[in-house]
N, C-alpha and C positions, 0 to 999 in steps of 0.2 A: 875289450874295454874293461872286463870284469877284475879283467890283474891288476888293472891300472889305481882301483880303488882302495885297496890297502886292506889288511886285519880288521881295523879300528870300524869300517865302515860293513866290511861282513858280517860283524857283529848284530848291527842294528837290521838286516836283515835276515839273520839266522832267527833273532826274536821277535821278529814282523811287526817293531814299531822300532822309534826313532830313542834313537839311546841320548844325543845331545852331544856325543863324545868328540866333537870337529868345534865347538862353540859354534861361531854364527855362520859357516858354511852349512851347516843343517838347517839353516831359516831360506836358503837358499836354492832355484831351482837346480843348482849343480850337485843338490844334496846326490848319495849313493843310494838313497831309499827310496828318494823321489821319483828316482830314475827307471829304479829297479826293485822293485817292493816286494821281492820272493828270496826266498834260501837261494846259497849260493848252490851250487854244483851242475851238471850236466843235465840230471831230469831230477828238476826239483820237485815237480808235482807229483810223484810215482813212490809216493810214499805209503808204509803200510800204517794198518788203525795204532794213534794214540795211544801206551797204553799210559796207567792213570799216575804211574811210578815217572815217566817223561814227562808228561806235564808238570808235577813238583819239582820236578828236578828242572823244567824251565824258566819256572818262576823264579825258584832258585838265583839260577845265573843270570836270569835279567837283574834281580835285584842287587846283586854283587858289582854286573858289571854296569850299573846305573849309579851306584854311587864309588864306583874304583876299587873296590874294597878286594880283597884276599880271601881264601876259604878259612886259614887261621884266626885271622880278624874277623870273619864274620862267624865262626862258633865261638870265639869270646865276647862278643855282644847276643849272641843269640840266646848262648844261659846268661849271660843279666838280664834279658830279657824274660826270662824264664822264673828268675827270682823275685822280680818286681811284681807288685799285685798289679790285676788287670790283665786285657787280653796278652799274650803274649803277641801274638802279630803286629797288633799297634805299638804297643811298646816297642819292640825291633822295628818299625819304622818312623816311630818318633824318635828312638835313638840315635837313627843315620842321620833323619832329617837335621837334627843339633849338632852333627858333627860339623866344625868350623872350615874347613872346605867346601862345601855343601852353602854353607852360609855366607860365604863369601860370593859364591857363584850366584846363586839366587837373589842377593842383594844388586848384584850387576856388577861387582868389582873385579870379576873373572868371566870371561865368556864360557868356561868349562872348566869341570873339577879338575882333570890334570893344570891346567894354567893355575887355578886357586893352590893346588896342592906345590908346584913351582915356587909360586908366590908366598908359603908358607914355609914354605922347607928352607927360603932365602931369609927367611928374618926381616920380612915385609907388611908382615902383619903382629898386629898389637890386641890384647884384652886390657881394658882398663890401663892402658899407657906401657904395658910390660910385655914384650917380645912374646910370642908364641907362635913356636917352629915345629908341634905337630897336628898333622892335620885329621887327627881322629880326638882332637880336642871338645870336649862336648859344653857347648854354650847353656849359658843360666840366662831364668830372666833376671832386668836390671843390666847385664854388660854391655856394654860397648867396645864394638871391635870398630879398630882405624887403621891407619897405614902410619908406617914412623916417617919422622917428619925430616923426611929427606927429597930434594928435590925431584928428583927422576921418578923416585915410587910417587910421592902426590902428583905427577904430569903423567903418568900411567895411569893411577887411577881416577883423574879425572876424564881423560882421554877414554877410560872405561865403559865410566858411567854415563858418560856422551853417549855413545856408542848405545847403551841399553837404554835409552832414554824410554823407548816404547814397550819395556819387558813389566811384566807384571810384577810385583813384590808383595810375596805373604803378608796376612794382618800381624804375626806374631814380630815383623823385622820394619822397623824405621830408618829408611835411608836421610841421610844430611847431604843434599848433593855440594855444599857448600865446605865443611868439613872433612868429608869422605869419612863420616862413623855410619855404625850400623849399632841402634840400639834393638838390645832382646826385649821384646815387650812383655812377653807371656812364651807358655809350652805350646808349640806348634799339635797342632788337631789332627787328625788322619783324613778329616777334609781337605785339610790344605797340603797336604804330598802330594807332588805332581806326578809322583809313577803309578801309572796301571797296572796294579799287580793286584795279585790275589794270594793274602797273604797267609792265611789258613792254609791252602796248598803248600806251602815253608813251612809254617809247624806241624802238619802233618809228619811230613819229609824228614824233619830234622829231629820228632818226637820214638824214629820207629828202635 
């Protein structure tokens, strides 16, 4: 059965939590984590000690591959991160969090960042009524992201946000279920990132 789950789903058990990278098959008992919540391989328990260079480098690639991102694209936000005063940690994940894929998904207009990033990369998505098609686009407060106002994309996403009707929405993102906008209210917190990471273990890593 283990073959049968694909890459995408090995993923989210190699890092022994739930990455989200199925959309709502992961809410679901057919999740591949649910099923089977250990590393893949033959004897996954016959592992030697941690050492503390693996663990940063876990964190790492959880964080990467939780929000789709690339190792080029995440050492060019990592030193802006690094330039920006304040921790660097949070700032590297308050910069993902703004990334507008990310904000699209979490608003409920994507079940998963690859589908948002689809959605973006099609010329489906809008800031303040003007097309944007990339999705490392970093959101201000004050915007409003919408869908162009073409019939199939407004019946996708409303059909969407149907569908997320019961998902929770950050205090920084105001959804219009009526419009299908998503206003930026404020800079999202490091309370309100939904990933469990430890992000010191990342500047460690990427400070050596």
């Amino acid at each position: 059965m283990g073959g049968l789950v694909g890459p995408v789903c090995r993923r989210c058990r190699r890092e022994g939590m739930k990455l989200y990278l199925k959309g709502e098959r992961c809410d679901t008992p057919k999740c591949a984590f649910t099923r089977r919540d250990y590393p893949p391989g033959m004897h996954p328990f016959r592992r030697g000690k941690v050492t503390d260079f693996a663990l940063q480098l876990r964190e790492k690639q959880k964080m990467k591959r939780f929000y789709g991102i690339r190792e080029r694209q995440f050492k060019r936000v990592f030193k802006e991160a690094e330039r920006m005063s304040g921790n660097t940690g949070e700032n590297l994940l308050i910069m993902l969090e703004r990334r507008i894929d990310n904000v699209v998904t979490r608003a409920g207009l994507a079940a998963s960042r690859p589908e948002a990033r689809q959605l973006i990369g099609h010329g489906h998505i809008t800031v303040a009524g003007r097309k944007v098609d990339i999705a490392s686009y970093l959101v201000k407060p004050g915007e409003v992201i919408g869908v162009r106002d073409k019939e199939n994309t407004r019946e996708r996403a409303k059909d969407r946000l149907g569908r997320s009707r019961g998902q929770s929405v950050p205090s920084w993102l105001a959804v219009d279920p009526k419009t299908y906008q998503i206003k930026v209210l404020a800079m999202p917190t490091r309370e309100e990132v939904s990933l469990p990471v430890q992000e010191q273990l990342i500047v460690e890593l990427c400070s050596r």
